[in-house]
C-alpha positions as CSV (number, residue, x, y, z in Angstrom):
1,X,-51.2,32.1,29.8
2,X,-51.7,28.5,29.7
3,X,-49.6,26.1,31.9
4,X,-49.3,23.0,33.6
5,X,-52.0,23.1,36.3
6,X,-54.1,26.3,34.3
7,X,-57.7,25.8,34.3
8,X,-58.1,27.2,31.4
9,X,-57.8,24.6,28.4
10,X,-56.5,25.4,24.7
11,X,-59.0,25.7,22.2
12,X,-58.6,25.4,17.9
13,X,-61.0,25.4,15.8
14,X,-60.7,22.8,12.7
15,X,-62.3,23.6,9.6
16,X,-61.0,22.3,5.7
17,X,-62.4,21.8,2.3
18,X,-64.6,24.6,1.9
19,X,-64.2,24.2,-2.4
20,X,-65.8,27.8,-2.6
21,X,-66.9,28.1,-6.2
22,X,-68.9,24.7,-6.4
23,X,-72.1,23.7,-4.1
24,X,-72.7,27.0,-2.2
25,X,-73.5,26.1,1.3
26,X,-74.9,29.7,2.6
27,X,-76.9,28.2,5.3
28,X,-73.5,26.2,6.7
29,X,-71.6,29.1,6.5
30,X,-73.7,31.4,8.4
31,X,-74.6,29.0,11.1
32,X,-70.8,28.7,11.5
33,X,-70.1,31.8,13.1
34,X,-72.4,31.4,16.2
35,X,-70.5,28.1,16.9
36,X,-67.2,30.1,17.0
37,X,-68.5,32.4,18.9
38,X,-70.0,29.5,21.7
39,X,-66.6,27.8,21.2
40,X,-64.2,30.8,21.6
41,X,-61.2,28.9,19.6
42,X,-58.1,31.0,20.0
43,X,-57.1,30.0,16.2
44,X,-59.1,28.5,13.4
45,X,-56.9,26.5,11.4
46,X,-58.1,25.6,7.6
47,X,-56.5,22.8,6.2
48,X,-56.7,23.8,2.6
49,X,-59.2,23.6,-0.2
50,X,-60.3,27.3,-0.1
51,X,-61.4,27.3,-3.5
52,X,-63.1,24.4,-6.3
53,X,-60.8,25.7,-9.4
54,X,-57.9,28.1,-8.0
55,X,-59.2,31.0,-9.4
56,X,-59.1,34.7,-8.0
57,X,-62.9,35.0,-7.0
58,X,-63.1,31.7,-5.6
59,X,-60.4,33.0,-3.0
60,X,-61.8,36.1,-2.3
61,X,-65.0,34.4,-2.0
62,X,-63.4,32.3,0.7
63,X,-61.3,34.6,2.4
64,X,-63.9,37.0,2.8
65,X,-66.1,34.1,4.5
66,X,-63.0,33.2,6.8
67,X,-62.4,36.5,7.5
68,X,-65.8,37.1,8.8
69,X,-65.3,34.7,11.5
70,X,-63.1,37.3,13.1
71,X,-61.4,34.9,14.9
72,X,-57.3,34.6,14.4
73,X,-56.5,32.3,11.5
74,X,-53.8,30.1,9.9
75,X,-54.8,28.9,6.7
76,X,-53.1,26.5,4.2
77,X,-53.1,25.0,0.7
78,X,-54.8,22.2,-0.7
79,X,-54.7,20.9,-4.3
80,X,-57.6,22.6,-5.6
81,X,-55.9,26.0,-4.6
82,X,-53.9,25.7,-7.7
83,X,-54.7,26.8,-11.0
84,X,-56.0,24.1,-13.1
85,X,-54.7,25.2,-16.6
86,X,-51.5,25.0,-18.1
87,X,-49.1,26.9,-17.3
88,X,-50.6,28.8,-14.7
89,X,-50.6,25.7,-12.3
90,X,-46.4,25.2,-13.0
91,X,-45.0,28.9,-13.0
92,X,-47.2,30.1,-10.5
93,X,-49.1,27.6,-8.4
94,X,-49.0,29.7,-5.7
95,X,-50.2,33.5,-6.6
96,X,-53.5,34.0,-5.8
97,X,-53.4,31.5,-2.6
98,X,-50.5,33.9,-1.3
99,X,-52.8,36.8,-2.4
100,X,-55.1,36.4,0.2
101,X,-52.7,34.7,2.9
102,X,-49.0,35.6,2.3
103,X,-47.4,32.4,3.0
104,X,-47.9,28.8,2.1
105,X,-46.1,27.6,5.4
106,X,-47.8,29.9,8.0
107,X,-46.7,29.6,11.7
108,X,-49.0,30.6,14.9
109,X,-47.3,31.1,18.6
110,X,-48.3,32.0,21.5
111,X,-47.5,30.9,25.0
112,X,-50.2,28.4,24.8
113,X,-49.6,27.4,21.4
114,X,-47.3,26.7,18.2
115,X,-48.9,25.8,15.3
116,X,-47.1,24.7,12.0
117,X,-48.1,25.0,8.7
118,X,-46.8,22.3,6.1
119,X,-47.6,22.8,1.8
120,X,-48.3,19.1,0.6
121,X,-49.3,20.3,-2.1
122,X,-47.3,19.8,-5.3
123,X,-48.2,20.8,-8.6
124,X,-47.4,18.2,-10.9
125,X,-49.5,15.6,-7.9
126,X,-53.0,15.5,-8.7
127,X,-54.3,14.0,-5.8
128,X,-51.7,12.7,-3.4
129,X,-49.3,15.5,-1.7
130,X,-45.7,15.3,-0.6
131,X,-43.7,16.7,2.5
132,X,-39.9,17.1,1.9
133,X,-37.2,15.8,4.5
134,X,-36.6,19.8,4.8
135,X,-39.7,20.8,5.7
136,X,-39.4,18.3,8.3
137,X,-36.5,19.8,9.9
138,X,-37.7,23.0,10.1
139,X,-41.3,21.8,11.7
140,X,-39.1,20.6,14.3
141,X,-37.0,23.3,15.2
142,X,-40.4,25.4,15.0
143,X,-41.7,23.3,17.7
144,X,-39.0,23.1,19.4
145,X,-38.9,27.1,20.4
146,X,-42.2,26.6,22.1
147,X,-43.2,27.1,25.8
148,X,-43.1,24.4,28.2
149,X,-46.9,23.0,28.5
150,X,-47.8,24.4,24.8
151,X,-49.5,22.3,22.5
152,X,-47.2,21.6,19.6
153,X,-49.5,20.9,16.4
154,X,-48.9,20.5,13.1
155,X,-51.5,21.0,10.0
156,X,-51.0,19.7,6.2
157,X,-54.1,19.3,3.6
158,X,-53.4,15.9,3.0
159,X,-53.7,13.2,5.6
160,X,-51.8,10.3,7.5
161,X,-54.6,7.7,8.1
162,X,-56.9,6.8,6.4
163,X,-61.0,7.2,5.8
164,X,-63.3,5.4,7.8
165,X,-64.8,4.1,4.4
166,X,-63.1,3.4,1.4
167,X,-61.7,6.5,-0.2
168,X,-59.5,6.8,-3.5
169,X,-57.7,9.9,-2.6
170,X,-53.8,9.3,-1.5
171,X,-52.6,10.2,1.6
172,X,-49.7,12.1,2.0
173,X,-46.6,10.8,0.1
174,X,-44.3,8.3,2.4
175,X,-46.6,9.3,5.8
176,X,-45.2,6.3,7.9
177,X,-41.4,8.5,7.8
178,X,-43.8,11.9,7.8
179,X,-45.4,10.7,10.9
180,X,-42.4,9.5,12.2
181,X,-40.5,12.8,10.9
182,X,-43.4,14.8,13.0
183,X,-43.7,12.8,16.1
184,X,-39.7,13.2,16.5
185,X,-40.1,17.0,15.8
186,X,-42.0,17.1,18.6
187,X,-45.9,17.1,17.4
188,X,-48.6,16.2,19.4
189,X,-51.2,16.9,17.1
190,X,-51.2,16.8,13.5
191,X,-54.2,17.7,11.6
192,X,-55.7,17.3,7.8
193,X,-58.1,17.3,5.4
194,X,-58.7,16.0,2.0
195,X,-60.9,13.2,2.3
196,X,-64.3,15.0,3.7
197,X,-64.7,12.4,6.0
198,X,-64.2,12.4,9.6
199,X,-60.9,10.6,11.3
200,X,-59.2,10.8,14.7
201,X,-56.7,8.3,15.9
202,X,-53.8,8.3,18.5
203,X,-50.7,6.9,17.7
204,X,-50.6,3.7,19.6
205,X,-53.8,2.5,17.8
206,X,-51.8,2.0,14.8
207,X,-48.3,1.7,15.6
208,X,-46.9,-0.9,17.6
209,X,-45.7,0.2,21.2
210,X,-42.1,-0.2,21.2
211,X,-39.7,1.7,23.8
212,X,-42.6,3.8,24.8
213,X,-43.7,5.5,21.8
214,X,-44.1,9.2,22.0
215,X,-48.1,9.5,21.1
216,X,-49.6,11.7,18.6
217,X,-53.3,12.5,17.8
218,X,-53.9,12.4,14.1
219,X,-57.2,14.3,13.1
220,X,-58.6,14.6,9.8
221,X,-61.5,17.3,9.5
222,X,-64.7,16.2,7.7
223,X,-65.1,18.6,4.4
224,X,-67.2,22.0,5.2
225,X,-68.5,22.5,1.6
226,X,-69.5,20.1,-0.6
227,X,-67.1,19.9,-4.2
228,X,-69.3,17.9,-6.5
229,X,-73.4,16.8,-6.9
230,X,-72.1,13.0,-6.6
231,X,-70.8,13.6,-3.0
232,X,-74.3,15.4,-1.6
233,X,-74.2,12.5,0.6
234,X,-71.1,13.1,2.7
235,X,-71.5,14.7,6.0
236,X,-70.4,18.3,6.5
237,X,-68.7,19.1,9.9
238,X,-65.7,20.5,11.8
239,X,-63.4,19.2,15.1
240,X,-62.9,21.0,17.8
241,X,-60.0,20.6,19.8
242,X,-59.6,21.2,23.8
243,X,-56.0,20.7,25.5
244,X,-55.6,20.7,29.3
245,X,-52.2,19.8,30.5
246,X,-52.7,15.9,30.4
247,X,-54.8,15.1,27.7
248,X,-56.8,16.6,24.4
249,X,-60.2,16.4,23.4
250,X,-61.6,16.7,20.0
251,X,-65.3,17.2,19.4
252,X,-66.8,16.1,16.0
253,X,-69.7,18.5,15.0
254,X,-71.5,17.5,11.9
255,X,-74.2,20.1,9.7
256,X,-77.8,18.9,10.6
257,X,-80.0,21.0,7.8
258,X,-80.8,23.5,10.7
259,X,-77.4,23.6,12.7
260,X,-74.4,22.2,14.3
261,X,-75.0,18.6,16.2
262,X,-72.3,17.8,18.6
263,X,-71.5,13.9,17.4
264,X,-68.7,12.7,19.0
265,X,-66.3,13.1,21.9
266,X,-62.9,11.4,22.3
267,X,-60.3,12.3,25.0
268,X,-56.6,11.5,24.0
269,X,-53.5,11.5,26.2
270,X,-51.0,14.2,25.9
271,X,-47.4,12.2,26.3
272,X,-46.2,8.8,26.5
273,X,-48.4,7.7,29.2
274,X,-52.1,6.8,28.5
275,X,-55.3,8.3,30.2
276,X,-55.8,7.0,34.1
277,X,-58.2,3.8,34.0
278,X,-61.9,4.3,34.8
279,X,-62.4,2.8,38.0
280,X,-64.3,-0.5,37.5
């Protein structure tokens, strides 16, 4: 069991965007499972895109690959997980997503742990995703019934800040009173996908301090596969994330043709207080 003072740190695993059924990226996917089994995550967390078109054998395709990680596993939607045709996509969005994973709103808990599955997805939204004041309320009280020292985290397919270049793809509808709704709830780390491009910020880089904001790391994971021949140019990689009972570090690790390159490393605080001061 994890607690304050435990040498033993938290580890997830951050993966999203895996659009099975377009580019297949064999040689990524096998590669993958040696880095899980170096990393020793106790959950990977998939932050939707499964599949390219929503169909059936792009989600078996996918959840036989996640599967084979053999690793524990909380998976949700993003907006290519729907069917694309009419009506499918409006009476039921949700069939062959909940096919393979049961719920759209998974939870994970341990004593270490509680992690919170939000659908952003909406049917009749393209692009940009929505979370309602509901699901708000009950990501709280989720978090809320957690061990003291467990890291409270919350994942969603579409994100809160935005890509380090320019990007057309919405964030997540009204994310200044999601983030808000979120941090209140009690969430120390919220995580994302749907831009395929690598992000990680903590709270007070973007948000004015006032009365000692609670921080929040937000994290958005770079995209695993690759969803169309114009984006062959976007970097393929994953975060890793490592909590010890003061502060969180994410690792970027980006596809190199022959395997995983460890890219970055940022250390966050857990709490209101920031990180002790170097000494000069």
């Amino acid at each position: 069991m994890y607690s304050v003072g435990s040498a033993l740190p938290v580890r997830l695993l951050h993966i999203s965007d895996l659009h099975a059924g377009s580019v297949e990226e064999t040689a990524v996917e096998r590669r993958l499972e040696p880095l899980v089994e170096r990393v020793q995550p106790e959950l990977i967390v998939v932050t939707g895109d499964l599949t390219h078109r929503g169909r059936r054998r792009e989600h078996e395709r996918a959840a036989d690959f996640l599967r084979s990680l053999a690793r524990p596993l909380l998976v949700i939607p993003g907006n290519h997980d729907i069917p694309y045709t009419f009506p499918a996509r409006f009476t039921r969005p949700w069939a062959e997503f909940e096919r393979q994973w049961e719920t759209v709103e998974p939870v994970y808990r341990s004593d270490e742990l509680v992690v919170v599955g939000l659908n952003s997805v909406r049917p009749w939204r393209h692009q940009s995703g929505r979370i309602r004041s509901a699901q708000l309320v009950r990501a709280g009280e989720l978090l809320s019934d957690s061990a003291e020292g467990a890291l409270r985290v919350v994942a969603l397919h579409h994100h809160l800040i935005g890509a380090p270049w320019r990007s057309r793809k919405r964030p997540v509808s009204h994310r200044s009173r999601v983030l808000a709704g979120l941090v209140d709830g009690g969430a120390e780390l919220i995580l994302a996908g749907h831009i395929h491009q690598a992000a990680v910020s903590e709270r007070h880089e973007f948000e004015v301090d006032r009365d000692s904001l609670r921080g929040v790391t937000v994290s958005i994971a770079p995209g695993l596969g690759q969803p169309r021949p114009n984006r062959r140019g976007e970097a393929r990689g994953l975060h890793v994330y490592e909590a010890d009972a003061d502060s969180l570090l994410v690792q970027t690790y980006v596809w190199r043709e022959d395997g995983w390159g460890l890219t970055a490393r940022r250390r966050f605080p857990r709490g209101r207080a920031p990180l002790t001061s170097e000494p000069g």
